[in-house]
Backbone and ligand atoms as CSV (ligand in chain L), in Angstrom:
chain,resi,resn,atom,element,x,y,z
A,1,UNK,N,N,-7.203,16.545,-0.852
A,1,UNK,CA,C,-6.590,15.272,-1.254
A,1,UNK,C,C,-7.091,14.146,-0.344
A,2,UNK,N,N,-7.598,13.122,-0.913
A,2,UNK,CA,C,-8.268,12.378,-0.434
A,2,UNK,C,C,-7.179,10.978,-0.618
A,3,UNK,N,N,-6.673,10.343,0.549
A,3,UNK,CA,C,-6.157,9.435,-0.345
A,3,UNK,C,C,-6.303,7.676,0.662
A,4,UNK,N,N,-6.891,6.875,0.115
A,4,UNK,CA,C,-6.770,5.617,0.952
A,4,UNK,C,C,-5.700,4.418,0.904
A,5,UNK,N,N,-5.508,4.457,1.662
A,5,UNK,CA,C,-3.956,2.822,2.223
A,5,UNK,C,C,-4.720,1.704,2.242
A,6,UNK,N,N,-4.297,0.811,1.339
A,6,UNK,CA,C,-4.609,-0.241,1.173
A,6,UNK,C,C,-3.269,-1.528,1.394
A,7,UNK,N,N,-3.638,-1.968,2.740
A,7,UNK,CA,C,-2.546,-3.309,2.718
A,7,UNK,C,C,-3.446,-4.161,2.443
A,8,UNK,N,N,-2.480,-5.380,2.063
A,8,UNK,CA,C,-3.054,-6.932,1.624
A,8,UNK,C,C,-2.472,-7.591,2.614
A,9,UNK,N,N,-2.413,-9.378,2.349
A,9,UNK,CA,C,-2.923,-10.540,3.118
A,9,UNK,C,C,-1.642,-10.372,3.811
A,10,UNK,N,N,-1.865,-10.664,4.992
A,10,UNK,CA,C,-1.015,-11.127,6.436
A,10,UNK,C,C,-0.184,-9.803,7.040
A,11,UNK,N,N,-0.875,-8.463,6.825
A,11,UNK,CA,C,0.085,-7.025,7.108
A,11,UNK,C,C,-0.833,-6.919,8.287
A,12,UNK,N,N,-1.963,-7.788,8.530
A,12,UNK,CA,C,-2.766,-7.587,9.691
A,12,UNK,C,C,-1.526,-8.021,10.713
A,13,UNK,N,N,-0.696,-8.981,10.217
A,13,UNK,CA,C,0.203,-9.776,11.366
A,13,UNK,C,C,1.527,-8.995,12.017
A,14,UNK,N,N,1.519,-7.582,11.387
A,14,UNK,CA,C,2.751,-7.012,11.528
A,14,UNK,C,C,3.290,-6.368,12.617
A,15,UNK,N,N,3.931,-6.350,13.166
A,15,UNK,CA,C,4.554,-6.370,15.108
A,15,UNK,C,C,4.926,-8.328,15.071
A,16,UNK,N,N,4.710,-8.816,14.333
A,16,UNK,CA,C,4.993,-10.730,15.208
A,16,UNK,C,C,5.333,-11.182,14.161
A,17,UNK,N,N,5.036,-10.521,12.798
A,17,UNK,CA,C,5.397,-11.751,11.687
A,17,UNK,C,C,6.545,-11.136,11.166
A,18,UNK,N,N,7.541,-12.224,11.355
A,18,UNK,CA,C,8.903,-12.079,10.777
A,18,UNK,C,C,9.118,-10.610,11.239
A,19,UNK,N,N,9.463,-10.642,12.605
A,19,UNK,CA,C,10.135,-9.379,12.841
A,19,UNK,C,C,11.068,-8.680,11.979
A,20,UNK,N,N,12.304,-9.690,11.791
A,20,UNK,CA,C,13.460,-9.859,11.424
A,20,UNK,C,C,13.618,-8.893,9.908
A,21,UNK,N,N,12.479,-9.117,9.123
A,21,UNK,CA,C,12.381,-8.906,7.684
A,21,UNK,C,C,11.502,-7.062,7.922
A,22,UNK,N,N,9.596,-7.627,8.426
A,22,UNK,CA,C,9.105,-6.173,9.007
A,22,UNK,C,C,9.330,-5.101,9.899
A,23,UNK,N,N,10.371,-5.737,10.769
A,23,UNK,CA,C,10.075,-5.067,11.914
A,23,UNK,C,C,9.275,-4.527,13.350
A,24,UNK,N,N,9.144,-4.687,14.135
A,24,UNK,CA,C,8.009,-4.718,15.276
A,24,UNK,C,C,6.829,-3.782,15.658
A,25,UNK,N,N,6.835,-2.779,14.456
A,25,UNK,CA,C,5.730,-1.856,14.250
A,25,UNK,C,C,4.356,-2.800,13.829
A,26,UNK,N,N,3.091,-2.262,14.236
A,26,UNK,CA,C,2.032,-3.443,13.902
A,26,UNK,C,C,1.049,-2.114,12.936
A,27,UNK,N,N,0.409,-3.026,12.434
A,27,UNK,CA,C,-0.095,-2.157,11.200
A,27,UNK,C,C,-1.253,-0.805,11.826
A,28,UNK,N,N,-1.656,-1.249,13.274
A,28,UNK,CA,C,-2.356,-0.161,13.619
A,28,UNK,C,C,-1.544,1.330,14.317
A,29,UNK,N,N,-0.078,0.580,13.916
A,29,UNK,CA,C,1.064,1.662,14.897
A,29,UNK,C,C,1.022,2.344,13.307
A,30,UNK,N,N,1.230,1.577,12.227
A,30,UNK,CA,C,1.504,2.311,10.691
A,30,UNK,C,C,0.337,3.689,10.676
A,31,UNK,N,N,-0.847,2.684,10.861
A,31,UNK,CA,C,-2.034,3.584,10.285
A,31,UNK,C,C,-2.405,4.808,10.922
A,32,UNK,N,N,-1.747,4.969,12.545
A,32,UNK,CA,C,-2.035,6.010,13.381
A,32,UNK,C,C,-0.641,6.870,12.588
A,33,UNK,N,N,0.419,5.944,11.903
A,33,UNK,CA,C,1.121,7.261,11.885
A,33,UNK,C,C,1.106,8.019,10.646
A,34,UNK,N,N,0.735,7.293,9.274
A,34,UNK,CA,C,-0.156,7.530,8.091
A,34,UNK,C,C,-1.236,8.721,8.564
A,35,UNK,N,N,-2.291,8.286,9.537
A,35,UNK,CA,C,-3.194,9.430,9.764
A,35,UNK,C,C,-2.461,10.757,10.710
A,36,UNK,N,N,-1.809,10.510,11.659
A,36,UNK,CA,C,-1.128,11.833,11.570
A,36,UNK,C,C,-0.346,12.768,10.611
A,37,UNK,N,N,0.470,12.130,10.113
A,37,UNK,CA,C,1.098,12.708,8.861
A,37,UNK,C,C,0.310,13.744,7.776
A,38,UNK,N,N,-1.473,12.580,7.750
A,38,UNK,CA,C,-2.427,13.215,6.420
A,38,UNK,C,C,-2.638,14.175,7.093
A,39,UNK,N,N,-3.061,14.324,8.628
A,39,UNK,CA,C,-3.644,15.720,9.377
A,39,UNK,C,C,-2.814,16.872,8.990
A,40,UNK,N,N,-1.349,16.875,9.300
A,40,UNK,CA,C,-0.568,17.272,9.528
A,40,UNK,C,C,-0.264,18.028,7.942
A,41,UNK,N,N,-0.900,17.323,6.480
A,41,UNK,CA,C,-0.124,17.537,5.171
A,41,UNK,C,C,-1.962,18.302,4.873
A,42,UNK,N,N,-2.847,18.237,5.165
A,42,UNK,CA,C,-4.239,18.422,4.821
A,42,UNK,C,C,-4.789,17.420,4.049
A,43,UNK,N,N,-4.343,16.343,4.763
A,43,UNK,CA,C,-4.780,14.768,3.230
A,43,UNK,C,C,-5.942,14.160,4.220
A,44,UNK,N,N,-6.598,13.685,3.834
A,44,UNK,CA,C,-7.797,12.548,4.088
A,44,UNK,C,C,-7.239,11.506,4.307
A,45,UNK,N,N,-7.090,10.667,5.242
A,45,UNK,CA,C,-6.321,9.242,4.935
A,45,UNK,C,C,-7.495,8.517,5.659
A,46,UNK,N,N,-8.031,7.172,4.903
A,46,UNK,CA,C,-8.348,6.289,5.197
A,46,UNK,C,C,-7.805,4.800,5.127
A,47,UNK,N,N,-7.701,4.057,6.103
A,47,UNK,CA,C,-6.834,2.784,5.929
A,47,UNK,C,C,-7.972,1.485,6.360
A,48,UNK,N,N,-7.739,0.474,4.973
A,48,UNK,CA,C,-7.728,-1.040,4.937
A,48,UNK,C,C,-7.069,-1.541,4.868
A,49,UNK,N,N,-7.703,-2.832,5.053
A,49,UNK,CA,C,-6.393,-4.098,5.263
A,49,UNK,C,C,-7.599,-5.511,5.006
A,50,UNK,N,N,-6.758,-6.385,3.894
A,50,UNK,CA,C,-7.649,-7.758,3.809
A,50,UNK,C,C,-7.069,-8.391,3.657
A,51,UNK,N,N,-7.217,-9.533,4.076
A,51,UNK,CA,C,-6.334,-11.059,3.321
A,51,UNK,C,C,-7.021,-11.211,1.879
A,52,UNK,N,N,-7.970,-10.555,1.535
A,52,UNK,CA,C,-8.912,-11.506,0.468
A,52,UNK,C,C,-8.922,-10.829,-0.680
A,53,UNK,N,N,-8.196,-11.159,-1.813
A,53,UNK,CA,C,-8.071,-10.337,-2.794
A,53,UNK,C,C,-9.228,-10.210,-3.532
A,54,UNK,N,N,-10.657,-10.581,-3.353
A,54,UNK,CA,C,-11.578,-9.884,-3.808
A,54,UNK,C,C,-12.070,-8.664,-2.951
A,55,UNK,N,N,-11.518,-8.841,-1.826
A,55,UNK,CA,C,-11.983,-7.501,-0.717
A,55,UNK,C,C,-11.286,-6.434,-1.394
A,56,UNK,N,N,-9.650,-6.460,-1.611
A,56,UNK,CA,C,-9.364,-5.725,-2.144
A,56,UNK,C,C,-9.842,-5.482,-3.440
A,57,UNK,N,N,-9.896,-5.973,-4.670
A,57,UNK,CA,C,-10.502,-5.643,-5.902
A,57,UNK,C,C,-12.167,-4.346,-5.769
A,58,UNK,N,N,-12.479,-4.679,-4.564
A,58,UNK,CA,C,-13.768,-4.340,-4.019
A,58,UNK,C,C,-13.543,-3.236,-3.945
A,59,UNK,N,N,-12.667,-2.995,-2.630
A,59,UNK,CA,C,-12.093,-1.680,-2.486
A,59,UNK,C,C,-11.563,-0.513,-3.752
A,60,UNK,N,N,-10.818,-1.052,-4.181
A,60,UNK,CA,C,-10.199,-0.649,-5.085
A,60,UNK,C,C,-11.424,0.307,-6.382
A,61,UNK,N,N,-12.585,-0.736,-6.923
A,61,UNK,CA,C,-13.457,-0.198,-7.290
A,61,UNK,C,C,-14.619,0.678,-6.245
A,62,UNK,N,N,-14.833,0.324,-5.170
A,62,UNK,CA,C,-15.057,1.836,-4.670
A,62,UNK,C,C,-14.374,3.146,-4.512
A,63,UNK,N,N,-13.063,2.773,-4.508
A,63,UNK,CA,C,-12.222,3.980,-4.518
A,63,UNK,C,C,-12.354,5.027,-5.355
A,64,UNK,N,N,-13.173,4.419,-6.383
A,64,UNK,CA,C,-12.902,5.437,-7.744
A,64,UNK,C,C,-14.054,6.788,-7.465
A,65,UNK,N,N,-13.752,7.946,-7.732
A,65,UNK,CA,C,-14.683,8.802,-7.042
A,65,UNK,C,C,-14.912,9.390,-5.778
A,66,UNK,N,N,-14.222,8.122,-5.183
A,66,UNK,CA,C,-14.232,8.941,-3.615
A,66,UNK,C,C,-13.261,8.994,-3.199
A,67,UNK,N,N,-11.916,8.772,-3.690
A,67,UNK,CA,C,-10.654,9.279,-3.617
A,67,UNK,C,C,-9.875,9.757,-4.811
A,68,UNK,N,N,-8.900,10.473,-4.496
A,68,UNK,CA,C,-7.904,10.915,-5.364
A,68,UNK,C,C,-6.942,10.446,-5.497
A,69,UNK,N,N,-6.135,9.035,-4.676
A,69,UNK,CA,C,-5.516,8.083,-4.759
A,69,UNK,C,C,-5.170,7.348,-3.890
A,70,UNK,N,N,-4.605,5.919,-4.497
A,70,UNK,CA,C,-4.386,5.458,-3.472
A,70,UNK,C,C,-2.867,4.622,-3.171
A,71,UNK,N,N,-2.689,4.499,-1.940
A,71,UNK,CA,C,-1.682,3.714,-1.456
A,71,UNK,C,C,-1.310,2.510,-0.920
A,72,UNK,N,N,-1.079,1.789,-1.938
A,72,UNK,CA,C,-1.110,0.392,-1.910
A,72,UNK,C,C,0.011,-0.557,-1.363
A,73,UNK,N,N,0.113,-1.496,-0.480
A,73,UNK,CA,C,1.020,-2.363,-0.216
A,73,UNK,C,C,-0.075,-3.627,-0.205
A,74,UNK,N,N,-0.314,-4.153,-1.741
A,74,UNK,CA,C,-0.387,-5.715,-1.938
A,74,UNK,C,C,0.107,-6.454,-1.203
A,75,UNK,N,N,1.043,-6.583,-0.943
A,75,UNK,CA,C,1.707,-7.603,-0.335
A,75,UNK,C,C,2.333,-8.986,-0.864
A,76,UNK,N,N,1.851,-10.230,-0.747
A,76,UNK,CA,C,1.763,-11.266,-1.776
A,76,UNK,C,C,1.456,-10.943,-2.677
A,77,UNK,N,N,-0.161,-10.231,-3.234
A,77,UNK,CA,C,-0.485,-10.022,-4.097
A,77,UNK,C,C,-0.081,-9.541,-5.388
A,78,UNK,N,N,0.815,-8.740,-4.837
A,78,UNK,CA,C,1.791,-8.267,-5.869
A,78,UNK,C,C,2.293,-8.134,-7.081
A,79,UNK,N,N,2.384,-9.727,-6.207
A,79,UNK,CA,C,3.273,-10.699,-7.232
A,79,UNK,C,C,2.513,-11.633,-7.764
A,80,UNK,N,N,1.074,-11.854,-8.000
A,80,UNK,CA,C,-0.039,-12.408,-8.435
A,80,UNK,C,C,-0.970,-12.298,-8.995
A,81,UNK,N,N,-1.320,-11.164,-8.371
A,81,UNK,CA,C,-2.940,-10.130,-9.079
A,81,UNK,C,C,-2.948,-9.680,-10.078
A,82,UNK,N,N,-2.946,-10.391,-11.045
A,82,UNK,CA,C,-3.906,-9.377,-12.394
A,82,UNK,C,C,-4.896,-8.716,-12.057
A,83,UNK,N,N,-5.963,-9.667,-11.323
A,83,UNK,CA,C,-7.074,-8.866,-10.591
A,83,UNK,C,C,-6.690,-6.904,-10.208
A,84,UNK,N,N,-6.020,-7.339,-9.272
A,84,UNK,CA,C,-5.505,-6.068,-8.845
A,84,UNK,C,C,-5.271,-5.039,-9.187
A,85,UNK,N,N,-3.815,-5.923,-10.509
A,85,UNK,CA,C,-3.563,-4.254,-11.309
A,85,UNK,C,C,-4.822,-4.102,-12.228
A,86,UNK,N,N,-5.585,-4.848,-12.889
A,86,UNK,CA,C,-6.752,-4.404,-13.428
A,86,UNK,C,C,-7.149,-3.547,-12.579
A,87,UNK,N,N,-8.049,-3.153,-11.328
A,87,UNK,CA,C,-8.885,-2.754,-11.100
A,87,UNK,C,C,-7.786,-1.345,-11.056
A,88,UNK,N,N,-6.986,-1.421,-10.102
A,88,UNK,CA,C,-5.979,-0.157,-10.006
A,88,UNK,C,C,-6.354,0.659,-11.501
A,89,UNK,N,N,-5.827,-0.224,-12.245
A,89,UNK,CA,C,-5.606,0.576,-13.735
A,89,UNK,C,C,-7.095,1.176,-14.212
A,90,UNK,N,N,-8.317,0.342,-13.915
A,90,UNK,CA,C,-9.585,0.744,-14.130
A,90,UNK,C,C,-9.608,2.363,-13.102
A,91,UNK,N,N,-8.989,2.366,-11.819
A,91,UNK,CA,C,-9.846,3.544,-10.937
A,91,UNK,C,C,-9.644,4.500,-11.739
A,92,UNK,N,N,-8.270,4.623,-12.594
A,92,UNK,CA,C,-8.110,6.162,-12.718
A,92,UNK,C,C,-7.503,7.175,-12.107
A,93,UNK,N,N,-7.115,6.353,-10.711
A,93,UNK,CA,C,-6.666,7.280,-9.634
A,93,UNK,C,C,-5.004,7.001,-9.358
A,94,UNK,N,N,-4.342,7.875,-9.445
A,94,UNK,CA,C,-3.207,8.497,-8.323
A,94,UNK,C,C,-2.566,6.663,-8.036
A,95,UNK,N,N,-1.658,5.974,-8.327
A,95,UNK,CA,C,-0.906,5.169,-7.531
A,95,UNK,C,C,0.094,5.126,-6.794
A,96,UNK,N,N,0.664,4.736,-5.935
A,96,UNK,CA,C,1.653,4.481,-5.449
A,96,UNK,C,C,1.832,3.560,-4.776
A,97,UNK,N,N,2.857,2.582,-4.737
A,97,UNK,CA,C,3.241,1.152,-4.428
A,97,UNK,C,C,3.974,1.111,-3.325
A,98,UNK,N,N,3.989,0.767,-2.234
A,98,UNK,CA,C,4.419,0.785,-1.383
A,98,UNK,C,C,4.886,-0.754,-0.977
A,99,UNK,N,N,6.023,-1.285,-0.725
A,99,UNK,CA,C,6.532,-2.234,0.239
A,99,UNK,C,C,7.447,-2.290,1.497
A,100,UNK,N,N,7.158,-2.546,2.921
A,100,UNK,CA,C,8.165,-2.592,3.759
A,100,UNK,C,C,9.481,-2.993,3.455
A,101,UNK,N,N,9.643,-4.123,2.649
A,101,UNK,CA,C,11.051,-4.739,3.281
A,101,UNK,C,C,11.387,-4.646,1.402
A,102,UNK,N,N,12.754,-4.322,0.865
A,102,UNK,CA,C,13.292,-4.168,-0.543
A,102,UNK,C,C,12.904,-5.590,-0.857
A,103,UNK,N,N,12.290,-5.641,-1.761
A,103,UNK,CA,C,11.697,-7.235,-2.639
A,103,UNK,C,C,12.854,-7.434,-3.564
A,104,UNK,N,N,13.394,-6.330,-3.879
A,104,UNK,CA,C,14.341,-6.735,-4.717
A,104,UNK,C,C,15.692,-7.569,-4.459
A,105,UNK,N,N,15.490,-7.370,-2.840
A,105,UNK,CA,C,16.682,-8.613,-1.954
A,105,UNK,C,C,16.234,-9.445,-1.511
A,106,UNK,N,N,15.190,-9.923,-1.737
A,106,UNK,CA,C,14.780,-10.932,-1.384
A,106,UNK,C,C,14.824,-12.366,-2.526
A,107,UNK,N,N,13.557,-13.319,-2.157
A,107,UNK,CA,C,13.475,-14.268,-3.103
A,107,UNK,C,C,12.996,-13.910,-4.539
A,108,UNK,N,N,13.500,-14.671,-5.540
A,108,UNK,CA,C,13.340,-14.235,-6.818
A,108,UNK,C,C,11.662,-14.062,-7.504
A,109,UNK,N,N,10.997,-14.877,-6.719
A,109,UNK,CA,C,9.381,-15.023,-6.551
A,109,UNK,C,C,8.846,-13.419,-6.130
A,110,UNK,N,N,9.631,-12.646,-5.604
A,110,UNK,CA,C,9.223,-10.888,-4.857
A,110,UNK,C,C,9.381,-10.014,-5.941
A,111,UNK,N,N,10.809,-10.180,-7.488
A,111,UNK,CA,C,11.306,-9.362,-7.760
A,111,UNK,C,C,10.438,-8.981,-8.541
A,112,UNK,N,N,8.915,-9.772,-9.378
A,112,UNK,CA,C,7.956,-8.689,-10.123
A,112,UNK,C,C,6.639,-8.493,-9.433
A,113,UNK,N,N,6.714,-7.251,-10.359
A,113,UNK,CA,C,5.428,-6.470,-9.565
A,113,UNK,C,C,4.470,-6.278,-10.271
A,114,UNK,N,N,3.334,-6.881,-10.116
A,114,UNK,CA,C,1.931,-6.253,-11.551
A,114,UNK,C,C,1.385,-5.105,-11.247
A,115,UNK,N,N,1.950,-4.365,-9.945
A,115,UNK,CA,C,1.265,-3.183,-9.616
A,115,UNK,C,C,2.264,-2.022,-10.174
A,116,UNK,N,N,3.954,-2.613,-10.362
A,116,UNK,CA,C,4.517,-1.028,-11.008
A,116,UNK,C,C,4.544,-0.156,-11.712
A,117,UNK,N,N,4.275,-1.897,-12.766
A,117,UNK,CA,C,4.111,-0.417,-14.188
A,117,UNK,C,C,2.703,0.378,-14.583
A,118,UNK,N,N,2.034,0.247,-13.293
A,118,UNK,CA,C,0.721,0.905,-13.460
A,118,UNK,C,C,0.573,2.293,-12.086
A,119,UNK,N,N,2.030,1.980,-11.642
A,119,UNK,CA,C,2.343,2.975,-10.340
A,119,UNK,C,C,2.980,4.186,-10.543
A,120,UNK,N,N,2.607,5.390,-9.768
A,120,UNK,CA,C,3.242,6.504,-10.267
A,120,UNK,C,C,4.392,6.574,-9.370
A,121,UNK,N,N,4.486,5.967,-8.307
A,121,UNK,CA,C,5.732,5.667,-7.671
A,121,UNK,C,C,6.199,4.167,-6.857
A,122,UNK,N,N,7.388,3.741,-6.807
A,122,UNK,CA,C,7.396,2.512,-5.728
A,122,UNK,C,C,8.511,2.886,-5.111
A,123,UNK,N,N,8.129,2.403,-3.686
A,123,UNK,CA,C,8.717,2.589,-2.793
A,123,UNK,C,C,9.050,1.206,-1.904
A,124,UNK,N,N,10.227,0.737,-1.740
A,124,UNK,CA,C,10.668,-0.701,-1.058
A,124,UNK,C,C,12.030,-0.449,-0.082
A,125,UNK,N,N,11.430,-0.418,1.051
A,125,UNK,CA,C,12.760,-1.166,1.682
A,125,UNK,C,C,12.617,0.167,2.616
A,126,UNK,N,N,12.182,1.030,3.046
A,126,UNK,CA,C,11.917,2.054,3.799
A,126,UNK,C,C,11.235,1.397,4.957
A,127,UNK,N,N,10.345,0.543,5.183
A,127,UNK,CA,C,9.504,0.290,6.381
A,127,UNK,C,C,8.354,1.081,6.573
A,128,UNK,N,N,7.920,1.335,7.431
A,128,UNK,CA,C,7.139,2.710,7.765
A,128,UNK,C,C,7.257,4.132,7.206
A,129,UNK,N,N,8.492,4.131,6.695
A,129,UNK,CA,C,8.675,5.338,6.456
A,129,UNK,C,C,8.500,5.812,4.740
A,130,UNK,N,N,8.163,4.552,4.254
A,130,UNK,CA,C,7.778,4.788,2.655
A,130,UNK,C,C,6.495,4.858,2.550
A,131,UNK,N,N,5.528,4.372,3.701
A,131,UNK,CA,C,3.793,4.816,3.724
A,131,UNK,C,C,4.342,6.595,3.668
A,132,UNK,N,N,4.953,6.889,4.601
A,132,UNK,CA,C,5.168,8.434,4.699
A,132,UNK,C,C,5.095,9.184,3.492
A,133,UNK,N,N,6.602,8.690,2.466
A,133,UNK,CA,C,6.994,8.850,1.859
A,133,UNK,C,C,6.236,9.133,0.498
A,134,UNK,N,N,4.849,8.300,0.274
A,134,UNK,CA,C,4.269,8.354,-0.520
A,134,UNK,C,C,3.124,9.077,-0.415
A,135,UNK,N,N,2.489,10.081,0.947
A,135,UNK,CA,C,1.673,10.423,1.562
A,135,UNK,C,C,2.293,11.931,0.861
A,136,UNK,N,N,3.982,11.879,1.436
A,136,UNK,CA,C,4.093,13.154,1.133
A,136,UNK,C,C,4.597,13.347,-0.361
A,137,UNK,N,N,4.530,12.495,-0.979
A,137,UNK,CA,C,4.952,12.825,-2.433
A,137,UNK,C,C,3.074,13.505,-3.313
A,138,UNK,N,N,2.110,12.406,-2.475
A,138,UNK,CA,C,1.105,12.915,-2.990
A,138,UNK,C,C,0.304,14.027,-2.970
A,139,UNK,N,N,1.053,14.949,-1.736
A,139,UNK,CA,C,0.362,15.959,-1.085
A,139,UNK,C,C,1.356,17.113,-1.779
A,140,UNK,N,N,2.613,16.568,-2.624
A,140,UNK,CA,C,3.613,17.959,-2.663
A,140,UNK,C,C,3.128,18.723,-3.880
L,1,LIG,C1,C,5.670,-7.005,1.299
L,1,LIG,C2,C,6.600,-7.846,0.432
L,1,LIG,C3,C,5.870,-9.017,-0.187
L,1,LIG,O1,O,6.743,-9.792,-0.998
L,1,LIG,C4,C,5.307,-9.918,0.901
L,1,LIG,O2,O,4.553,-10.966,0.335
L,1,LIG,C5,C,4.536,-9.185,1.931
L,1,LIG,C6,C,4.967,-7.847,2.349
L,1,LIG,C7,C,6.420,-5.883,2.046
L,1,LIG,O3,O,5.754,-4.974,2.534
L,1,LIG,O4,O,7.647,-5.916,2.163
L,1,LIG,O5,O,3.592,-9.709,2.498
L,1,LIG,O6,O,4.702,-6.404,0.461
């Protein structure tokens, strides 16, 4: 099982941005604990991160073939990208949606998602522990 983490724009900022909402974990504390977990389940984990939603679209179409799925926290994007869920929906591969903080309590601008109904799971409001969560749903 091959599977790559894909965050979007400003998850580079995470340990400082809006503690309050993320929490003080920073995305390279996530990704060390994502890659232990894959060691630990026999998964492949590779992790990106872009502000630039053509980086991601990029990604996304390399993914196809050289993974078996992937794990996504858009971010903003989310709530924007057609781009996105197109390409998602083009790989073919395995989804799962991942968000730190429940969007659904938040501002009304968070509550849709163009990545769900193309997701085989979403996960919100866990923190760190829904990257897990979706690592081990993909490995069970
Ligand atoms: C987020 C939620 C999004 O609404 C927001 O734009 C983010 C992070 C989350 O992980 O909770 O940047 O995806």
């Amino acid at each position: 099982m091959k599977i790559l983490i894909l965050n979007g724009p400003n998850l580079n900022l995470l340990g400082t941005r809006e503690p309050e909402i993320y929490g003080h974990t920073t995305l390279a504390d996530i990704e060390a604990r994502c890659m232990a977990l894959g060691a630990e389940l026999g998964a492949e984990i590779t992790c990106r991160q872009s502000n630039a939603e053509h980086a991601l679209v990029e990604e996304i179409q390399q993914a196809r073939g050289a993974f078996d799925a992937i794990i996504i926290n858009a971010a903003a994007y989310t709530h924007t990208s057609v781009a996105i869920h197109d390409a998602l929906k083009a790989s073919g591969l395995r989804i799962m949606e991942v968000h730190l903080s429940n969007i659904h309590a938040r501002e009304a601008f968070r509550h849709h998602s163009h990545i769900s109904p193309i997701a085989e799971g979403v996960i919100c409001g866990l923190g760190v522990m829904g990257y897990e969560a979706a690592i081990r749903a993909l490995t069970a």
